[in-house]
C-alpha atoms as one frame of an Amber mdcrd trajectory, in Angstrom:
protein
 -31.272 142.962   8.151 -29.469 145.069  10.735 -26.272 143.835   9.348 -27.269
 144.699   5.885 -28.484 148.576   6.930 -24.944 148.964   8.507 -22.975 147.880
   5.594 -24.937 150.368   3.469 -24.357 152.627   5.659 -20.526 152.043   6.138
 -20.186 151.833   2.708 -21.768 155.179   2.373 -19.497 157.018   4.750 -16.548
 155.675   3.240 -17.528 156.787  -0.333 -17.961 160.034   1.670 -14.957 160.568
   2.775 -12.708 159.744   0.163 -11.396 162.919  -1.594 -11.642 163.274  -5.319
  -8.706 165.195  -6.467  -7.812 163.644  -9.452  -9.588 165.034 -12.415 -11.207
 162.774 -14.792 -10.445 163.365 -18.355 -13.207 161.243 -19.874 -15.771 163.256
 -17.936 -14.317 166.549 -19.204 -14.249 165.875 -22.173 -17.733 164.393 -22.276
 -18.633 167.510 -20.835 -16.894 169.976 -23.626 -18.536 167.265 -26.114 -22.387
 168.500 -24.326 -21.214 171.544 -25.429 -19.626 171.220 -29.175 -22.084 173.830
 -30.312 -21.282 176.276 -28.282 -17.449 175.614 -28.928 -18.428 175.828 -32.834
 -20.513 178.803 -32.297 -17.714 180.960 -30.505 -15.494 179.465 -32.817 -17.414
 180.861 -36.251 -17.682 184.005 -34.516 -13.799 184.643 -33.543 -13.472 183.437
 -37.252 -16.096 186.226 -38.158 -14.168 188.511 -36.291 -10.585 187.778 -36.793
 -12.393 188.104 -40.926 -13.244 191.095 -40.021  -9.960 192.728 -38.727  -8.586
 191.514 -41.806 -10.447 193.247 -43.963 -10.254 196.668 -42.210  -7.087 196.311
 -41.514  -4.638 198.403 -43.701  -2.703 195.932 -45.815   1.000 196.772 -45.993
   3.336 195.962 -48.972   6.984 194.978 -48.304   9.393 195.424 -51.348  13.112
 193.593 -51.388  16.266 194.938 -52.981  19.380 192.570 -52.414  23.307 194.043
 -53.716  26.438 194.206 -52.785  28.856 196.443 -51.631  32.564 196.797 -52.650
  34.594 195.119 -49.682  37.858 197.398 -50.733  40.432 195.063 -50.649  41.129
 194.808 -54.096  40.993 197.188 -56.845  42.036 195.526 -59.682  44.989 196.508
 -60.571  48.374 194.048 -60.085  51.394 195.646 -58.292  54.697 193.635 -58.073
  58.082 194.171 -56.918  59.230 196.719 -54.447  56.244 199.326 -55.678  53.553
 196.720 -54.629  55.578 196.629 -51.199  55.257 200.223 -50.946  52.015 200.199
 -51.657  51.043 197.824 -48.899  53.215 199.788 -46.676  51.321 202.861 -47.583
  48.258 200.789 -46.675  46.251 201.180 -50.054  44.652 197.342 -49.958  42.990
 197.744 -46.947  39.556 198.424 -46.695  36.331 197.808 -44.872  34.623 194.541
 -45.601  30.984 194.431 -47.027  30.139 191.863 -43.982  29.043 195.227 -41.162
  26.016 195.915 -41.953  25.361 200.251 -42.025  22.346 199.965 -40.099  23.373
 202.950 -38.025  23.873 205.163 -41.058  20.650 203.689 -43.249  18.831 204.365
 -40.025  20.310 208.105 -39.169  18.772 211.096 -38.865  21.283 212.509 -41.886
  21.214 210.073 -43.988  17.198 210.132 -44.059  17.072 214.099 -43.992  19.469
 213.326 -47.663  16.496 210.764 -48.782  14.349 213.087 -47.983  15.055 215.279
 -50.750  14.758 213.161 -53.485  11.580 210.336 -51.951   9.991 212.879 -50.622
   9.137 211.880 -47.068   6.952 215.105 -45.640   4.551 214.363 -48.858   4.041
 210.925 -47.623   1.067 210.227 -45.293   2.483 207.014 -44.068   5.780 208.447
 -42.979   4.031 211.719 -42.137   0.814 211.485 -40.064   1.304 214.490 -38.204
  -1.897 216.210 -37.935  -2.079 219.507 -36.431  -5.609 219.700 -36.139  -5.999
 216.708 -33.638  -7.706 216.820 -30.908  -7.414 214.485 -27.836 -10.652 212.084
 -26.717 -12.540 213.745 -24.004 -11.535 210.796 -21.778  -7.750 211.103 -22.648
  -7.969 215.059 -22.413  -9.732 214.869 -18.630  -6.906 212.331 -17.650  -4.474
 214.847 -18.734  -6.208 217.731 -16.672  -6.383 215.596 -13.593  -2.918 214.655
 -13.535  -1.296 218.151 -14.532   0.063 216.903 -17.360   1.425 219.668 -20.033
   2.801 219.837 -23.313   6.246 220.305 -24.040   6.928 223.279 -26.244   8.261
 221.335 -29.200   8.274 222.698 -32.571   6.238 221.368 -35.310   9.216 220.709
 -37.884  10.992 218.562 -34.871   7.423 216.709 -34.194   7.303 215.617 -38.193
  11.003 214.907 -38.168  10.293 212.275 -35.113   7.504 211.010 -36.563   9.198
 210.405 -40.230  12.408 209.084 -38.238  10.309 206.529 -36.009   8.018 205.643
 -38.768  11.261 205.137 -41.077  12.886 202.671 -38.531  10.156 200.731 -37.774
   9.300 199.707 -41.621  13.580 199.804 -42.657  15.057 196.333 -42.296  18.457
 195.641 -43.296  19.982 192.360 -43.225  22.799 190.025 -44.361  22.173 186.717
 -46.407  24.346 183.420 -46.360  26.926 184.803 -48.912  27.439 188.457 -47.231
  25.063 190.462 -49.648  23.102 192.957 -47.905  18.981 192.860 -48.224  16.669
 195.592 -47.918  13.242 195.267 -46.774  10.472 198.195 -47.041   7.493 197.781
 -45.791   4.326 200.522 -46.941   0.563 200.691 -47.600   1.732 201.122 -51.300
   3.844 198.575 -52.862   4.852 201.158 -55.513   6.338 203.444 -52.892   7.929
 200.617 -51.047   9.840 199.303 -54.271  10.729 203.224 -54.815  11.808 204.052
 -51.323  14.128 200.336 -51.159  15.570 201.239 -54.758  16.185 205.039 -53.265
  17.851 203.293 -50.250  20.033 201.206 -52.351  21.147 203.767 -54.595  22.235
 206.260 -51.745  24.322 203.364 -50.028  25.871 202.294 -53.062  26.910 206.316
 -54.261  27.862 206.982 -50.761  30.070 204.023 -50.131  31.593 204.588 -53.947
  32.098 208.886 -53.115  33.728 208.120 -49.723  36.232 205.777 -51.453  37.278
 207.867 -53.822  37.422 210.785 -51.171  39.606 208.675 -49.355  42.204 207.458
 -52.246  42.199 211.298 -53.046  43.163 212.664 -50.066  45.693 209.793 -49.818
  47.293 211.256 -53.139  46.807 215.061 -52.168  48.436 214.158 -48.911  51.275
 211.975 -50.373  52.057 214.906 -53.211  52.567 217.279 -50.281  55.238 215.490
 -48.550  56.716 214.735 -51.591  56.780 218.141 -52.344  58.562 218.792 -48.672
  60.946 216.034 -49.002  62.230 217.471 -52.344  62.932 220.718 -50.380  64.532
 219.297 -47.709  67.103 216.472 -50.084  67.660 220.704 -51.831  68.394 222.346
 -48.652  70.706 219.172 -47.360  72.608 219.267 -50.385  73.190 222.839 -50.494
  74.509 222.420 -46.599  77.001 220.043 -47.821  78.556 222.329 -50.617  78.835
 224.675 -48.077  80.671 222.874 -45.481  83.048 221.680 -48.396  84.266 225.568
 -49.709  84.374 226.264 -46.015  86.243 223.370 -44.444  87.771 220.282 -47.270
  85.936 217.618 -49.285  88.254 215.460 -46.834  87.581 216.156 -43.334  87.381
 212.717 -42.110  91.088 211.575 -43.602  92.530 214.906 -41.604  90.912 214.204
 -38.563  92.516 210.676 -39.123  96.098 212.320 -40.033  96.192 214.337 -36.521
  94.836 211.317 -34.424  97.776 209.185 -35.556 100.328 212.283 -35.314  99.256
 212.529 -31.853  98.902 208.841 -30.975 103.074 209.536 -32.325 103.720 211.884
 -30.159 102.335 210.891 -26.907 104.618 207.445 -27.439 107.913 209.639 -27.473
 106.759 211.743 -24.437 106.375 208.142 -22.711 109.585 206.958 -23.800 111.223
 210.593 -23.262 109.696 210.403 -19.478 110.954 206.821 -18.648 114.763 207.919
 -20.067 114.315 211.035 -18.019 113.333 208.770 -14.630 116.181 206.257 -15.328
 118.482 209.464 -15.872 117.501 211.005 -12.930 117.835 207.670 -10.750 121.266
 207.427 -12.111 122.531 210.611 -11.554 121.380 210.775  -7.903 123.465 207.297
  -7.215 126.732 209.377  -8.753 125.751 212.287  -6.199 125.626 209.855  -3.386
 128.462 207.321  -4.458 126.568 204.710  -4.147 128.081 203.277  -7.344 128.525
 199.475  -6.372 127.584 196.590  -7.809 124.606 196.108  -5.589 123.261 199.448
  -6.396 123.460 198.991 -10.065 121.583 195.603  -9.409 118.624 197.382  -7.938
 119.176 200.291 -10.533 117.716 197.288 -13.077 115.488 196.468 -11.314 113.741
 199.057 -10.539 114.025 200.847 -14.072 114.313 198.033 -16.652 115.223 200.672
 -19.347 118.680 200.430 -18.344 119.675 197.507 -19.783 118.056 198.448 -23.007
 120.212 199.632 -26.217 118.456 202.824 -26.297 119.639 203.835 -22.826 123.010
 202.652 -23.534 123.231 204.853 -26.360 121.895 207.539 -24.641 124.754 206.955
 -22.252 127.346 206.644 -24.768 128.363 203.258 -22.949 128.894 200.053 -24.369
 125.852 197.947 -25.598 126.185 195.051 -24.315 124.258 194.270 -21.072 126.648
 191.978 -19.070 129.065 195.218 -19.552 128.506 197.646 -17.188 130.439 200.846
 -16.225 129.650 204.328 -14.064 129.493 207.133 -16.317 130.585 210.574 -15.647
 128.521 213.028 -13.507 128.894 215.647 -15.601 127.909 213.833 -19.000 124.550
 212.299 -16.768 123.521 215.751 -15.777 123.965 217.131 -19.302 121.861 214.071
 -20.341 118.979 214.634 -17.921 119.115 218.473 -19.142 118.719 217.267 -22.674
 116.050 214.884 -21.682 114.359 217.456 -19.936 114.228 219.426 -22.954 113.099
 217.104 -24.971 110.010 216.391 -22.792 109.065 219.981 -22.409 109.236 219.955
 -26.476 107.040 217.441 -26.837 104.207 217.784 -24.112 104.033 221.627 -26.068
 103.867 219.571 -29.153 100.918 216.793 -27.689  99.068 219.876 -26.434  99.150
 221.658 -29.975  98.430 218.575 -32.076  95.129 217.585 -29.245  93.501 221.154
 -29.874  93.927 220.469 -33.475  92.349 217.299 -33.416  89.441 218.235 -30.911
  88.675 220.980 -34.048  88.935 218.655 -36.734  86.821 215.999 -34.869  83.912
 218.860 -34.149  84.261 219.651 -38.257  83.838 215.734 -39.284  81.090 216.029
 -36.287  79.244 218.655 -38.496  79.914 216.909 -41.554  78.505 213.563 -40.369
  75.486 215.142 -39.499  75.213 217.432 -42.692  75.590 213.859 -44.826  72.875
 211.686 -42.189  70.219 214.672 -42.927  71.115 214.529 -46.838  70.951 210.415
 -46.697  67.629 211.039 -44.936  66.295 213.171 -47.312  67.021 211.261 -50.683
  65.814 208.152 -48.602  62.488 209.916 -48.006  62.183 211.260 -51.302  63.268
 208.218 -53.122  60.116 206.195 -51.018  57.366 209.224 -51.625  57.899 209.172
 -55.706  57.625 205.692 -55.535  54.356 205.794 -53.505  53.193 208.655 -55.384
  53.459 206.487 -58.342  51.698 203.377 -57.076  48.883 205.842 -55.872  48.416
 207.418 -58.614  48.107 204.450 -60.963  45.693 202.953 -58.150  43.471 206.852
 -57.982  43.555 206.277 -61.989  41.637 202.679 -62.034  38.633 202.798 -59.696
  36.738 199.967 -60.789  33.295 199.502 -59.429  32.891 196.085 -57.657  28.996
 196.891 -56.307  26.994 194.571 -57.446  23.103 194.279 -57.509  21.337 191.314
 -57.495  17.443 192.428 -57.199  16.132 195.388 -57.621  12.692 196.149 -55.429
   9.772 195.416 -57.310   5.847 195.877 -55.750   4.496 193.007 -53.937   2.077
 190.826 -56.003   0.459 190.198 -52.268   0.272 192.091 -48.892   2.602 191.098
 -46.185   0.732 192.693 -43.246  -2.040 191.840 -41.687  -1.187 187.856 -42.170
  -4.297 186.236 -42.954  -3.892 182.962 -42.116  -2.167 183.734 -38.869  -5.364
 186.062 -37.631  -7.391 183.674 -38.621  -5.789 180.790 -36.718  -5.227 182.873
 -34.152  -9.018 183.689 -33.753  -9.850 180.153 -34.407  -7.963 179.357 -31.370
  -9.410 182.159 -29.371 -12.493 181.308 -29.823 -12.076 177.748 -28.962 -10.497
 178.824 -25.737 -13.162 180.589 -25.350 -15.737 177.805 -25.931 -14.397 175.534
 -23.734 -14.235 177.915 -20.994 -17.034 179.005 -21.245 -18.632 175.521 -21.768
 -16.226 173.959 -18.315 -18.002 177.119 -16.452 -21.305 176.146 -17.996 -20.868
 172.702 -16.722 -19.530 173.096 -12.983 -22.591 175.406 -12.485 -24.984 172.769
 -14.118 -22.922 170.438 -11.960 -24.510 167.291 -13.906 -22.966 163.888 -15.031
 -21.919 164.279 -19.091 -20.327 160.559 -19.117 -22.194 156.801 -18.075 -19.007
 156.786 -15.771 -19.375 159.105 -13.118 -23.085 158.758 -13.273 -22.195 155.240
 -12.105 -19.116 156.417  -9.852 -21.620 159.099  -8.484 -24.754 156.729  -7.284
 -22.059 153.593  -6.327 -24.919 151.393  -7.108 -24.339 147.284  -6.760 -26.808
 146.902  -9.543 -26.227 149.221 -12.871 -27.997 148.327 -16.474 -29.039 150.448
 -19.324 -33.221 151.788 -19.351 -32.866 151.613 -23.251 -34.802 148.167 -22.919
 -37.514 149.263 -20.861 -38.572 152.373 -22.827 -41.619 150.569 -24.464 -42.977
 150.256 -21.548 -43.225 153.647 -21.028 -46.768 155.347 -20.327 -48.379 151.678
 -20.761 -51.103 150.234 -18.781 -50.459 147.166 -16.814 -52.323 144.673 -19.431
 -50.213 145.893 -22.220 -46.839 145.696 -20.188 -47.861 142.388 -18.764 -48.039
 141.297 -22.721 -45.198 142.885 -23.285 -43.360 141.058 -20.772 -44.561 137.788
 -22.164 -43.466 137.985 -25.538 -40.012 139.620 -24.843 -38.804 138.700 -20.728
 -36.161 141.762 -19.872 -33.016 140.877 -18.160 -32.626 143.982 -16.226 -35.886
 143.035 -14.768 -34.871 139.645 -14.118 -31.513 141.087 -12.232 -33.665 143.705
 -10.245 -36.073 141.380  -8.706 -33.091 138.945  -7.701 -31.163 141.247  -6.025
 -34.698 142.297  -4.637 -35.385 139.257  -3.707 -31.849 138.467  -2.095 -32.437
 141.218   0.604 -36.026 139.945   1.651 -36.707 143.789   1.252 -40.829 144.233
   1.483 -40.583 148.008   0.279 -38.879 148.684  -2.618 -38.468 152.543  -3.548
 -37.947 153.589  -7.049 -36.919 157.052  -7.625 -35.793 159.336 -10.697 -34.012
 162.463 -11.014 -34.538 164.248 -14.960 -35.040 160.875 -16.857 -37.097 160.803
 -19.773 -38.568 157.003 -18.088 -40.745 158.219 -14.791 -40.186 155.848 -11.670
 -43.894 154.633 -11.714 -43.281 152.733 -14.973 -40.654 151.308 -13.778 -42.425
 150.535 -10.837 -44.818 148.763 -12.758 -42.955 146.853 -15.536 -40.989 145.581
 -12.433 -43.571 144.757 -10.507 -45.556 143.071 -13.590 -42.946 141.098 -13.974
 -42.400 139.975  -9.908 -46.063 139.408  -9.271 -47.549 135.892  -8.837 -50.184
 133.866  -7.526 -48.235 133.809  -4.247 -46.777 137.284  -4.541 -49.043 139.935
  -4.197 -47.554 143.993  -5.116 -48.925 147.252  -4.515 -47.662 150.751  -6.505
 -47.927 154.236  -5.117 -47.161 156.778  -7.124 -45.737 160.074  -4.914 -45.492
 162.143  -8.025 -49.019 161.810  -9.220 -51.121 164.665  -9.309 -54.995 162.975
  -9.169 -57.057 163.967  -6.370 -59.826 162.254  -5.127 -63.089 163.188  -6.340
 -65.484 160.738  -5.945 -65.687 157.278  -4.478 -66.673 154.540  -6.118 -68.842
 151.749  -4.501 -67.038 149.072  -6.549 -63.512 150.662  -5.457 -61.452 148.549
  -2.718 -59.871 150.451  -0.030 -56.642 148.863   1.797 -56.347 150.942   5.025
 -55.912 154.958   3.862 -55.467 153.720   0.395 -57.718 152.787  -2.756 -57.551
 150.883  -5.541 -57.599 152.358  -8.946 -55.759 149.806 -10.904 -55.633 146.248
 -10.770 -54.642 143.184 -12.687 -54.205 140.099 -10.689 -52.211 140.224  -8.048
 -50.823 143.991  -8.740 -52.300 146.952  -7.428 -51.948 150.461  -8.091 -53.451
 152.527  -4.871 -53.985 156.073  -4.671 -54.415 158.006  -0.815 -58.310 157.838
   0.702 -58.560 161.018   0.360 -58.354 164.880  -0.764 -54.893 164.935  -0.256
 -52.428 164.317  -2.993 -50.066 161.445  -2.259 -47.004 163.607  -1.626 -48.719
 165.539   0.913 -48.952 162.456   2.956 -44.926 162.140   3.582 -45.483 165.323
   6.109 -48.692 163.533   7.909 -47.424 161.541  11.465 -48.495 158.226  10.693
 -47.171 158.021   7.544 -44.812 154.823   7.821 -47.605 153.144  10.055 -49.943
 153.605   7.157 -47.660 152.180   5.133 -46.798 149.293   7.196 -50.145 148.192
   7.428 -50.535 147.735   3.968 -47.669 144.701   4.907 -50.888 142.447   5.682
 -52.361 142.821   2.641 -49.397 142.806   0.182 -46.012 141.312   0.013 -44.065
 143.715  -1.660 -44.971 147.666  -1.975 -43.477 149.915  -4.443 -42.700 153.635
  -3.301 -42.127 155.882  -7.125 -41.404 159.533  -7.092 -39.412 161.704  -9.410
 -37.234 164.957  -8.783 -38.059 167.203  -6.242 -40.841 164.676  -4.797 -37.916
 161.650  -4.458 -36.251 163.818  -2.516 -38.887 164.160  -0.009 -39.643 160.939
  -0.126 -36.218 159.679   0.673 -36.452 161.978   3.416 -39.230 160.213   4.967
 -37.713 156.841   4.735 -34.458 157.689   5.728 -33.128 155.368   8.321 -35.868
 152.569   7.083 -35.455 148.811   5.609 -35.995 149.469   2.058 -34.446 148.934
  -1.187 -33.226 151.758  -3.551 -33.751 151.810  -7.031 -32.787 155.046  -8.627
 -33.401 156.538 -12.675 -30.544 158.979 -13.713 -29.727 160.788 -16.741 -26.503
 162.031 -18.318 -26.023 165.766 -19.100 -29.377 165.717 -16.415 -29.031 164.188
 -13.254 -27.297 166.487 -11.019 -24.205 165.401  -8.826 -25.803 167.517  -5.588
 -28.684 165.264  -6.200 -27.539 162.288  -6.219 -25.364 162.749  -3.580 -28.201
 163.789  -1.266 -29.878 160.927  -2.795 -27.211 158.631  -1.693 -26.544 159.974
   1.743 -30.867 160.155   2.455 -30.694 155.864   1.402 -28.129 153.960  -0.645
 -28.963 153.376  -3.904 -28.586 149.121  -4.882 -30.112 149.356  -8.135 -29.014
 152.372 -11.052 -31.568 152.568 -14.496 -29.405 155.210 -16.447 -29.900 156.263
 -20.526
């Protein structure tokens, strides 16, 4: 029996000691489920609520206009040939493309000041809620005071302008579909006034984008008829430069400029033949001079002016031309020939110098006149391009086709698209399930009870665990009727309780109950009903019973402290000897002695009590040779409880419903 007690015990400690840090699902859910009608109930009311914002809540229209702008790059109009090359060059099929959006010019201060005077936006109270007679909320006002804070000076037309401007942006959508058309979205309390102020929207984009393209073609023709008009004066004033130049100079400058290069390129070939004579000459006559007329001489004569041996020298000579013929000349006819020679290339350096100065001037006049025909070129060129671009822009200024189209205009919404029903009311559906189960999980760690079958049987880590359902009819019935009971219809769970009482050789058995709706002393006495015999005699004593003691009865048997008030055979039920009630004698000294003497007479005793009162009980037995039979309830039984059960004596047998 020691051996058994220190098992339990072991067993106990180690159950103990073992954290519990995973969180069982079943159980929470089981305990949410205790709870479903508070979950419903917060539920119906965030509904309720969510229902109400609904209602109260302004309900906002939005209104959709869909078009499409003219991208530019084609106006419709075929150009071919060297004008359609102009044109391009002129750059008259470019354009912007419809894909930017003009968010930053719907959305503008200027472009909304030009709305403004034809929607109307200072007569609208959406776009205009200023109110000048507001006053702040005490609270908001004393904040203000506290902190210091001031009012900027701002004036009251630049407070309505922000508020029409912010109030604008924040209901103005603009944006692009698949195929590059551009969609307007207005959203306002009125779905009248949001169709009108998307269609006004529309309309200003669509006459601004057409005015600023036909501003732009014009001042492309204005600009081009200008320059044309400038080139026309200049090809005039080149012209006029060039019949100038001609009665001043010749309508040939160039050929005379090309007469007096070649004259000169003439003469500056005799002045080198004229100075290579005049060398040889000079040569020669300085070898008469010396005498040094020998064959030798003559040899290096040749070689040092090859001219000699040329006819023209031997003419000049007068000598015989042939070369392998050679004779001296006279002095006197060589010095008259260098004096000749010398003439002759005085004459014609005066002549090269003459003819260069001539040539320099004509050169400087064909200079002029090069210049005077580039600047007339130039100016026909230029001219001859601007009337041909003036002609392709005209044609294009004259066909503007408009390419805008419109595929929806803004209509009033059928339905409102703010506040979204469904989505407030999901959303407070969820809210107030959130709030349920929180509520309910907080509930349920302060009730700190079991919600599943589960932990109830995790919690009490009972050998022995069976359902009470069976032994409900014997609830509240006196012995007789249970003992019939038991006849016609034996109960396993009793059968399994008194073996495993039985195995242990246990001769108090203590049955205990924590919030059941079966008390412990019914228990006590179906089980006992069932265990007595001729050879096995049971008492009861019920710790939660209230009965005093009032009078004695002669016929009454008294077993120690105890009396008989019950019997049938061998099964007692005993009540204290006394005034006190049968709890009060857990805090009396000789408690367990009194109860051990009762051993002589009986061969099992059953200890009940229920809540509070099992507690003390346990108490009193702790450390003793007993066995354990607890009754727990789900969504009842506290954990705390049954811990303290546990750790007071283990529990071998668990009755749950």
């Amino acid at each position: 029996m020691y051996y058994y007690n220190f098992m339990e015990k072991n067993m106990q400690n180690l159950s103990n000691s073992q954290p519990k840090d995973e969180v069982d699902l079943r159980e929470l859910f089981m305990a949410l489920w205790a709870y479903k009608f508070l979950i419903a109930v917060t539920c119906i009311l965030s509904i309720v609520c969510a229902g109400y914002i609904v209602l109260n809540t302004d309900k906002k229209f939005t209104s959709v206009a869909i078009f499409k702008l003219d991208n530019g790059n084609s106006n419709g109009v075929s150009i071919n040939g060297q004008l359609g090359a102009i044109a391009s060059l002129a750059g008259f099929n470019s354009g912007q493309g419809s894909g930017d959006l003009p968010t930053d010019l719907v959305k503008g201060r200027v472009f909304i000041e030009k709305l403004d005077a034809k929607l109307d936006f200072h007569s609208d109270a959406y776009f205009n809620s200023y109110n000048p007679n507001s006053v702040d909320p005490i609270w908001k006002s004393t904040i203000k005071r506290a902190i210091g804070w001031q009012k900027p000076s701002t004036s009251t037309q630049d407070v309505i302008w922000q508020g029409i401007v912010n109030t604008y942006s924040n209901n103005v959508v603009l944006e692009e579909t698949l195929d590059g058309s551009i969609q307007i979205l207005v959203t306002h309390v009125s779905p009248l006034r949001a169709a009108e102020i998307a269609n006004g929207i529309m309309n200003e984009i669509i006459s601004n984008t057409k005015n600023k393209r036909d501003s732009f073609q014009d001042q492309q023709l204005n600009y081009l008829s200008n320059t044309l008009a400038e080139s026309l004066r200049d090809l005039d004033i080149s012209q006029s430069k060039l019949k100038e130049f001609a009665l001043e100079n010749n309508v040939l400058p160039l050929e005379t400029f090309t007469a007096a290069s070649a004259q000169l390129d003439s003469l500056r070939e005799q002045l080198n033949r004229t100075s290579e004579l005049h060398e040889a000459v000079a040569a020669l006559s300085l070898m008469l001079k010396n005498k040094t007329i020998n064959q030798s001489n003559y040899f290096e004569l040749r070689h040092k002016f090859p001219i000699i041996d040329q006819v023209e020298f031997r003419r000049v000579l007068g000598q015989n031309e042939i070369i392998s013929s050679w004779s001296w000349p006279e002095t006197t006819s060589v010095e008259a020939i260098f004096d000749t020679l010398s003439e002759r290339k005085d004459r014609l350096e005066a002549q090269i110098n003459a003819t260069q100065i001539d040539a320099e001037r004509l050169g400087l006049v064909v200079e002029s006149y090069a210049k005077l025909e580039r600047n007339a070129t130039i100016a026909e060129a230029t001219y001859t391009v601007l009337i041909e671009q003036v002609k392709a822009q005209s044609m294009l200024a004259g066909y503007r086709p408009e390419k805008t189209e419109i595929y929806e205009y803004a209509t009033p919404s059928m339905s409102s698209t703010s506040p979204n029903r469904n989505m407030i009311l999901a959303l407070g559906a969820t809210l107030g399930l959130l709030l349920g189960v929180s509520l309910s999980y907080i509930l349920a760690l302060q009730r700190g009870v079991y919600f599943s079958k589960t932990s109830l049987k995790t919690g009490s880590q009972a050998r022995l665990t069976a359902s009470i359902k069976s032994l409900l009819p014997l609830r509240n019935k006196s012995l007789t009727n249970i003992n019939s009971i038991l006849i016609n219809r034996p109960n396993s769970i009793l059968r399994d309780l008194a073996v495993a009482i039985n195995k242990h050789a246990v001769t108090e058995i203590v049955v205990t109950s924590s919030r059941t709706k079966m008390r412990s002393k019914d228990v006590a006495r179906a089980l006992s009903s069932y265990m007595q015999s001729d050879t096995m005699k049971i008492a009861i004593i019920d710790f939660s019973s209230r009965d005093k003691k009032i009078d004695v009865d002669d016929e009454s048997l008294s077993v120690g402290t105890f009396i008989i008030t019950e019997r049938l055979g061998h099964l007692s039920i005993l009540m204290p000897d006394s005034e006190l009630e049968a709890i009060e004698m857990l805090s009396q000294r000789d408690f367990w002695r009194n109860t051990q003497t009762l051993n002589s007479t009986f061969d099992l005793i059953f200890l009940c009590a229920d809540n509070t009162n099992a507690i003390s009980l346990l108490t009193a037995l702790e450390g003793k040779k007993v066995h354990h039979i607890t009754l727990a309830r789900t969504k009842r039984t506290k954990s705390a409880t049954m811990n303290q059960m546990r750790s007071l004596l283990p529990i071998q047998g668990l009755l749950h419903d």
